[in-house]
Structure formats: structure tokens, C-alpha cells
Backbone bond lengths (Angstrom), bond angles and torsions (degrees), N, CA, C in turn:
res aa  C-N    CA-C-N  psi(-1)  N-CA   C-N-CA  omega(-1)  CA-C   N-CA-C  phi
1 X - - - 1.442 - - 1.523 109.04 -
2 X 1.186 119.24 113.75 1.208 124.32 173.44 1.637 115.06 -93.79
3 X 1.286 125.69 161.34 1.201 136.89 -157.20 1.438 117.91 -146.75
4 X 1.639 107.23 102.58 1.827 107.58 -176.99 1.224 127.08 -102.80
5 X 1.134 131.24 129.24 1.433 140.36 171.77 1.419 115.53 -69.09
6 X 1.108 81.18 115.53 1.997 81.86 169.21 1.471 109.09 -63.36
7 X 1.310 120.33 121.51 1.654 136.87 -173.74 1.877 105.48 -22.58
8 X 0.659 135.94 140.53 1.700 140.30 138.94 0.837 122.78 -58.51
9 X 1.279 103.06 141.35 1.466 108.20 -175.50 1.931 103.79 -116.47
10 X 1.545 108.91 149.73 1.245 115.49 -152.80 1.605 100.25 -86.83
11 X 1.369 109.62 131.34 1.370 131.18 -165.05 2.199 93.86 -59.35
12 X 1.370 106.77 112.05 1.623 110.69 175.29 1.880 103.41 -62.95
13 X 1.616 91.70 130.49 1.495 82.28 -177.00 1.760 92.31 -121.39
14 X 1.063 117.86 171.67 1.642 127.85 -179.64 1.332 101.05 -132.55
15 X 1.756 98.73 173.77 1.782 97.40 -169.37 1.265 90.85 -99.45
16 X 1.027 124.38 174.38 1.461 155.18 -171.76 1.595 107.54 -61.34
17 X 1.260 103.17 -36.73 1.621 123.22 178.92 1.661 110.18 -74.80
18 X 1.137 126.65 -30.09 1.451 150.68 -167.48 1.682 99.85 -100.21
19 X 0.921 133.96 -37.02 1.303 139.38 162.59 1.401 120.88 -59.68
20 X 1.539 109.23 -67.00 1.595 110.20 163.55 1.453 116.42 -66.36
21 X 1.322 117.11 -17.59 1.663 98.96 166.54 1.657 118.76 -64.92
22 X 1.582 86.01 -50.56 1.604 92.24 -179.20 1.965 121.78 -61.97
23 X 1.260 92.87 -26.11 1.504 93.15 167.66 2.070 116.84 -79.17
24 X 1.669 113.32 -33.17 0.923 109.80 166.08 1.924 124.79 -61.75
25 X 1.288 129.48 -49.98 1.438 137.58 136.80 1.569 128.59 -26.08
26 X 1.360 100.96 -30.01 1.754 101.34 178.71 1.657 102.84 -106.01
27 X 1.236 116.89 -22.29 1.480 103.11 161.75 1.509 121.61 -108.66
28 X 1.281 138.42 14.43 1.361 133.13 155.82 1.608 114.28 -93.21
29 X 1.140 115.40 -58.20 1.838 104.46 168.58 1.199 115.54 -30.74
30 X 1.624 129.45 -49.82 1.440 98.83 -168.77 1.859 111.88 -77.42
31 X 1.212 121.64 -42.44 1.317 144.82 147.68 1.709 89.07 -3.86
32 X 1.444 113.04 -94.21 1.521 125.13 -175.74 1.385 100.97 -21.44
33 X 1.640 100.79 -69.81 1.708 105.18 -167.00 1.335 111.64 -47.04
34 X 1.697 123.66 -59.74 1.268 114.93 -154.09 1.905 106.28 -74.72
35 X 1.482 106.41 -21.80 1.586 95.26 156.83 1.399 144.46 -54.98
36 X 1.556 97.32 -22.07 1.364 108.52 178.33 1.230 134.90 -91.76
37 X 1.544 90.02 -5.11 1.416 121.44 -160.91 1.842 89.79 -104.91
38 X 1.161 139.78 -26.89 1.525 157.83 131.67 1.143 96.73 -22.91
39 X 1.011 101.82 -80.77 1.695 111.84 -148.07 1.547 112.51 -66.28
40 X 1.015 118.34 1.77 1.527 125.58 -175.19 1.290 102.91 -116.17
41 X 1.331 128.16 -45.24 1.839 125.82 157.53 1.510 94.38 -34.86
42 X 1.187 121.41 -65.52 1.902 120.96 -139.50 1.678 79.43 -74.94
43 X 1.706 140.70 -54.93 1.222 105.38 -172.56 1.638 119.35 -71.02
44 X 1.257 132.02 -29.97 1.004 117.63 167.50 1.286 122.87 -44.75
45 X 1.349 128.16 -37.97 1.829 141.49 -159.41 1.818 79.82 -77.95
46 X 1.110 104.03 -51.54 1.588 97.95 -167.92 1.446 122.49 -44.42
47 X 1.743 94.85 -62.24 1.501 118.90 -176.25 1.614 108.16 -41.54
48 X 1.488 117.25 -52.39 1.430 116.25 -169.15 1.640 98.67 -86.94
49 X 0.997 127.28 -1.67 1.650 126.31 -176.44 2.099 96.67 -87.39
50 X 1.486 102.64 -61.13 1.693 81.52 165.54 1.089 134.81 -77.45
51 X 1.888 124.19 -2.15 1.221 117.20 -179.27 1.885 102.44 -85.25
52 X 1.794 116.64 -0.77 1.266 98.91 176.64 1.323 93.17 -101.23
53 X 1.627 145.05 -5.82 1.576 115.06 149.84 0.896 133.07 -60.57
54 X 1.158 123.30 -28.52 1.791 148.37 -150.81 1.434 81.14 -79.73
55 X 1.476 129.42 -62.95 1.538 120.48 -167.27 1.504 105.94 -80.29
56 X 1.135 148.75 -20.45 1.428 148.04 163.30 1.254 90.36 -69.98
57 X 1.247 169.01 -30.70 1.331 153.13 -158.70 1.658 100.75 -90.19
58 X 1.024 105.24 -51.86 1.526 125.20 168.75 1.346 110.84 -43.21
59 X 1.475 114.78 -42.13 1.870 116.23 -168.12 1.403 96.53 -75.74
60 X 1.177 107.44 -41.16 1.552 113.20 -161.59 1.794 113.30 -55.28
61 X 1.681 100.84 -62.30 1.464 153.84 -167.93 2.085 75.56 -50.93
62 X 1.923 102.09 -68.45 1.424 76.72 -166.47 1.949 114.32 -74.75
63 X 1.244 134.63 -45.89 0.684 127.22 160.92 1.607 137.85 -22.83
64 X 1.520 110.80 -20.52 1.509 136.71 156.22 1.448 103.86 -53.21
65 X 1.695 103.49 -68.65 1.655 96.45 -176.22 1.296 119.01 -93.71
66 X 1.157 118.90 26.76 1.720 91.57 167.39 1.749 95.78 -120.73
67 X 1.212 109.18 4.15 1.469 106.79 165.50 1.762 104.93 -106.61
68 X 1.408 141.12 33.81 1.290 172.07 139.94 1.459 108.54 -76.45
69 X 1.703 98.50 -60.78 1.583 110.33 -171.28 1.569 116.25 -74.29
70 X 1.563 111.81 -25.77 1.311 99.26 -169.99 1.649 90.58 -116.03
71 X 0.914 131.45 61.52 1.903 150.92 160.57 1.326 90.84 -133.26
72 X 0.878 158.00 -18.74 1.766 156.80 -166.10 1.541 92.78 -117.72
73 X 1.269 132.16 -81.44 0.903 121.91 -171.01 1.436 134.60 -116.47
74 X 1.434 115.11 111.39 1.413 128.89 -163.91 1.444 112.79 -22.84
75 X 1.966 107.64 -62.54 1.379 121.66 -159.21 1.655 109.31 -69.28
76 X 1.587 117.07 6.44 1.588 110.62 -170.68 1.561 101.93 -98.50
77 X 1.255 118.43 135.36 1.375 138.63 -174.20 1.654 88.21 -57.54
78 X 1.601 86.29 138.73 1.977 98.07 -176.95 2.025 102.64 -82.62
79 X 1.079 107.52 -172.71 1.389 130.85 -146.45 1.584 97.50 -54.18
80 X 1.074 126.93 156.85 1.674 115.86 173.38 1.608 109.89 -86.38
């Protein structure tokens, strides 16, 4: 009983240059991604981090004048 191999096929080789590309491309994309994917947390964290001074500045700012307004004038409802 004899026994045949279906032919082989010849192992694809690349140049040396094609290798480090493909290793340069397979390790910066994800790198890229998960930076970008960073970098959009930290502006979001930001965005709502000054929009809660922005409204404490506001509490304060009004609370400034209506405790202004009601030292001047008796009939103005005191501080909220």
C-alpha cells in the first residue's frame, strides 16, 4: 500500500522590509486607537469639570448680588 501526499505548497516568505512594516502597522494602530480613545475621556472629564465651575461661579456671582441688593434695599427678598 502506497501512500500520496497531496504536493506542498511552498512556505510564502516576505522581505525583511515587509515584515517590519507589518510589525510597524500591527503595533501602532492599536497604540493610536487606545490614545484616542484617552484622549476623549480626559476632554470629556474636562468639559464637565469646568462646566461644574462655570455653574458654582454663577451661584456665588449671583448670590454676591442679591446679598448687595438686599443691604441697599430693605424690600428685596434676602439671599436664596
Amino acid at each position: 500500500m502506497v501512500v500520496t501526499l497531496a504536493p506542498m505548497r511552498e512556505a510564502r516568505t516576505f522581505s525583511l522590509r515587509a515584515n517590519f512594516l507589518l510589525l510597524l502597522i500591527g503595533t501602532t494602530l492599536p497604540v493610536l486607537f487606545i490614545a484616542g480613545l484617552l484622549v476623549s475621556l480626559v476632554v470629556a472629564d474636562n468639559r464637565d469639570e469646568v462646566s461644574r465651575r462655570l455653574l458654582e461661579a454663577s451661584r456665588v456671582g449671583a448670590a454676591v448680588v442679591d446679598t448687595e441688593l438686599a443691604r441697599h434695599d430693605p424690600r428685596a427678598p434676602g439671599p436664596l
